[in-house]
N, C-alpha and C positions, 0 to 999 in steps of 0.2 A: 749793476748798482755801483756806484760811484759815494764814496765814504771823503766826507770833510772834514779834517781837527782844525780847528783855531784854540791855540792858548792865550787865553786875556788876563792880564794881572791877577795869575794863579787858578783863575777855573779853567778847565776843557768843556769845548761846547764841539759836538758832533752833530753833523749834518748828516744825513742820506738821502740821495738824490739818484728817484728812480724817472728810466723814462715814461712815456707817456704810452696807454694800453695801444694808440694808432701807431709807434714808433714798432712794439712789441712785435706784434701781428706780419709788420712789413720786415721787419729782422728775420722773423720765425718764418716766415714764407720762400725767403732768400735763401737761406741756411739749413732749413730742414731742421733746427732745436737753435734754442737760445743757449747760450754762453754768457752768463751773467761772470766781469771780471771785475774784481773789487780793489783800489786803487787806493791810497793816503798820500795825501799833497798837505803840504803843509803850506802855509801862507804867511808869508812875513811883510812887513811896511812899517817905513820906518816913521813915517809918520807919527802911528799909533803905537810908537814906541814898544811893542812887543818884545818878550822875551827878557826886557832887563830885569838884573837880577843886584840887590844892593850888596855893596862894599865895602869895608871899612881899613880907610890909611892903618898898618902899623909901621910903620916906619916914621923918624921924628920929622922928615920934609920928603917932599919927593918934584922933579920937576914935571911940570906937565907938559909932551909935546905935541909938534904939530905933526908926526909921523910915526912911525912905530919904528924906530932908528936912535941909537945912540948919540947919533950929529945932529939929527933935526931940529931945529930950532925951536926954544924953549918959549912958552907962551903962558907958562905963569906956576905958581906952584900949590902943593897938597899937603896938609900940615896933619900929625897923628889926630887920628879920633876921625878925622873927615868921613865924610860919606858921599862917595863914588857910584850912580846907577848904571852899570855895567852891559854894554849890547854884546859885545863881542872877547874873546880872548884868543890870541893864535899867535904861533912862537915867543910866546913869552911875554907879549905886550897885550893890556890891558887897554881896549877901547869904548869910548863913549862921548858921546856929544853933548857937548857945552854951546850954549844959543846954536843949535842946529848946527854947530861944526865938528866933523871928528878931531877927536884930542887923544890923546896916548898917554900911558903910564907903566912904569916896568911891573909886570905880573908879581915877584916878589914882595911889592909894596902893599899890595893888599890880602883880605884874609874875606869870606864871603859870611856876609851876617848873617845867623841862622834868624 
């Protein structure tokens, strides 16, 4: 049996996916007993924007870049109060896409809106 999670803006939907009783039969004949092994894959796309989680600036500006680097080049900025929908966080830099592009922000700038 093969086990699916998708997380969608906050629900878990789980699938179970058995095979089919002719798959069964032809396993079982092969092997002498079935070994049913249960599996959790998780499925992300970034399309459907999964997993972001909102944000909120505390700090009074912050710049926004194009890389998750202190040099990278600044593409615009984030003023306190803002609200950041957040895909990713990893050493320290906080990422998220703006018109479908990734953009960066230092992790201390923000605080996760409950």
């Amino acid at each position: 049996m093969k086990r699916i999670v998708l997380l969608i803006s906050g629900f878990i939907f789980i699938f179970m996916l058995m095979p089919s009783k002719e798959t069964l039969a032809a396993d079982s004949a092969m092997i002498g007993e079935i070994v049913a092994e249960e599996t959790t894959e998780e499925i992300t796309c970034d399309s459907l924007l999964l997993f972001e989680k909102e944000y909120r600036v505390v700090v009074d500006t912050v710049s926004i870049r194009t890389a998750p680097d202190e040099s990278a080049e600044t593409c615009g900025v984030l003023y306190k109060d803002d609200i950041v929908y957040v895909k990713s966080i990893k050493n320290g830099w906080v990422g998220f896409k703006k018109q479908n592009v990734w953009r960066y922000i230092p992790e201390y700038a923000v605080v996760r809106n409950r």
